[in-house]
DORODREN-794237 format. One record per residue: residue number from 1; residue in three letters; chain; x, y, z of N, C-alpha, C in turn. Coordinates in steps of 0.1 Angstrom, whole numbers. Each point is the difference from the previous one (the first is absolute). Layout:
N
i/aa/ch/n.u/n.v/n.w/ca.u/ca.v/ca.w/c.u/c.v/c.w
NUM/ALA/A/X/Y/Z/X/Y/Z/X/Y/Z
...
//
This chain:
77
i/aa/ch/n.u/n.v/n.w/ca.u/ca.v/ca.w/c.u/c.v/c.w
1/UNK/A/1502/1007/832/-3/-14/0/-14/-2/7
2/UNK/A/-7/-10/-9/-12/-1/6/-2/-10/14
3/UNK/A/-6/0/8/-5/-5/14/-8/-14/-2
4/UNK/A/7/-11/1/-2/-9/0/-15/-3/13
5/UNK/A/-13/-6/-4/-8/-2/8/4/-13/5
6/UNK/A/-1/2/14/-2/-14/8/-9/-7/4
7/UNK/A/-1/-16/-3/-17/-5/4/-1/4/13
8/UNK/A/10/5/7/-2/6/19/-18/11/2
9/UNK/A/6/7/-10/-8/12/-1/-13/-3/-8
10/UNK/A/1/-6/-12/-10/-9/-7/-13/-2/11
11/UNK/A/10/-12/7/-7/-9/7/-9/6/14
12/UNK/A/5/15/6/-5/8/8/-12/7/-7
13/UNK/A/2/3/-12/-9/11/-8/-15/-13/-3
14/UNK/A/8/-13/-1/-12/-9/-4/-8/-5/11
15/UNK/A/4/2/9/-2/2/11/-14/5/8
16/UNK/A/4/15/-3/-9/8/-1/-12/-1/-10
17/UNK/A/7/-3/-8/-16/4/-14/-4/-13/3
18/UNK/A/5/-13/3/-9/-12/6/-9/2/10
19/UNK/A/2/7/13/-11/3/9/-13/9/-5
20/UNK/A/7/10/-12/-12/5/-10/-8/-10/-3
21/UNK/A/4/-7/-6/-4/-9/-10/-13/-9/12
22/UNK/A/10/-5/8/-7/-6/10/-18/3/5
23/UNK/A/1/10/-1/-14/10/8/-6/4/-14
24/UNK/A/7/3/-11/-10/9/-9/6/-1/-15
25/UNK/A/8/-14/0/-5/-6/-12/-2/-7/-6
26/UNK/A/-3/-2/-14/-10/-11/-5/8/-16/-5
27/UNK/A/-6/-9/9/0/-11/0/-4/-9/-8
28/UNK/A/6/-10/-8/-10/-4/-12/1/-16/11
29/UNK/A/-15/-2/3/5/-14/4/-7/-11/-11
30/UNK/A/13/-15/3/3/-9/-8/-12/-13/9
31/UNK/A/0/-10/-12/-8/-13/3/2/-5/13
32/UNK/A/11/0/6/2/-9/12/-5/11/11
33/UNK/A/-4/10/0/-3/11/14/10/12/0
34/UNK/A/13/-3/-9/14/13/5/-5/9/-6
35/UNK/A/3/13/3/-2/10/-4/12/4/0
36/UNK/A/2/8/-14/15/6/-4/1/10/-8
37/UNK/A/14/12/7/-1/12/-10/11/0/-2
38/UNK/A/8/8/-12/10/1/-4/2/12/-7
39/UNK/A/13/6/5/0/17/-3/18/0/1
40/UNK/A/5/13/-6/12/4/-6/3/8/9
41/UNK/A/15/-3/5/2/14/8/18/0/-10
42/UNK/A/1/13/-2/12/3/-7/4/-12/-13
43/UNK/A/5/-6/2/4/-11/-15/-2/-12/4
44/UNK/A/-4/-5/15/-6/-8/9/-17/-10/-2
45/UNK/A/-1/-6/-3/-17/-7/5/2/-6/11
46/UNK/A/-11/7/6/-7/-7/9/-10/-10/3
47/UNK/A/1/-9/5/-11/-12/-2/-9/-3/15
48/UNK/A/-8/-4/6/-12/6/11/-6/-10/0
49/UNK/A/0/-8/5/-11/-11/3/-10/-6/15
50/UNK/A/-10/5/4/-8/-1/7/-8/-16/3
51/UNK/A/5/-12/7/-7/-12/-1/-15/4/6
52/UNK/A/-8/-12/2/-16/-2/3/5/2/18
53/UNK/A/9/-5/2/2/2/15/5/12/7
54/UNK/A/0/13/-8/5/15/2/17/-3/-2
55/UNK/A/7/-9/0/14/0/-3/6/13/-11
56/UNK/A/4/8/1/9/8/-11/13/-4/1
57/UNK/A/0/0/-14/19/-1/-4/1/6/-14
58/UNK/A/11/8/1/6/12/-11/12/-4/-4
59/UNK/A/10/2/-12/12/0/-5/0/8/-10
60/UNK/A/11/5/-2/7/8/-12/5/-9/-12
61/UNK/A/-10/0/-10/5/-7/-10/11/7/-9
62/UNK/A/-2/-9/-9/15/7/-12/-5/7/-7
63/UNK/A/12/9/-6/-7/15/-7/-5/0/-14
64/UNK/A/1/-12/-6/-10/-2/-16/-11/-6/3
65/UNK/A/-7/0/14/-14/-6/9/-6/14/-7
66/UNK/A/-13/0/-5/-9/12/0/-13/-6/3
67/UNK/A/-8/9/11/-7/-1/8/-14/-3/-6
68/UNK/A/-8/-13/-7/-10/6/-6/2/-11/-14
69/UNK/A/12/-2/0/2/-7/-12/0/-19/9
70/UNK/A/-9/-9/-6/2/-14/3/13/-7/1
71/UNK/A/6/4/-11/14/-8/-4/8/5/8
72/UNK/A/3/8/9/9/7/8/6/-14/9
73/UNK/A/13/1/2/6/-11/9/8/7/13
74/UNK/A/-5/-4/12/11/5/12/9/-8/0
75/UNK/A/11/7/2/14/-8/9/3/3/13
76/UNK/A/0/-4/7/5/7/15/15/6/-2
77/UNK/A/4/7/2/10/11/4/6/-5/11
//
């Protein structure tokens, strides 16, 4: 039987590859000043948003989100 993944562990691993992300990766920034990245961890997206005021905020979007495509929709979990 296969091993069901938990967003527990998800959420640890995104975690991680967010503070990558944070330092050393690429940011596309938007009209208003945000700067935003968005990357896949396991069946997971992740979404990254950086305000004009240094604010960061991350979530785990839903897993038919691909990173890179416009039309991508998050749901919070």
């Amino acid at each position: 039987m296969e091993e069901k993944k938990s967003t527990k562990n998800v959420f640890s691993v995104a975690k991680g590859a967010f503070e990558w992300v944070k330092d050393h990766g690429t940011w596309d920034k938007q009209a208003d000043g945000t700067f935003r990245a968005a990357f896949a961890v396991e069946s997971f997206a992740v979404n990254v948003e950086r305000t004009p005021a240094g604010k960061i905020k991350w979530r785990i979007g839903s897993p038919d989100y691909i990173p890179g495509q416009a039309k991508g929709k998050f749901r919070k979990r």
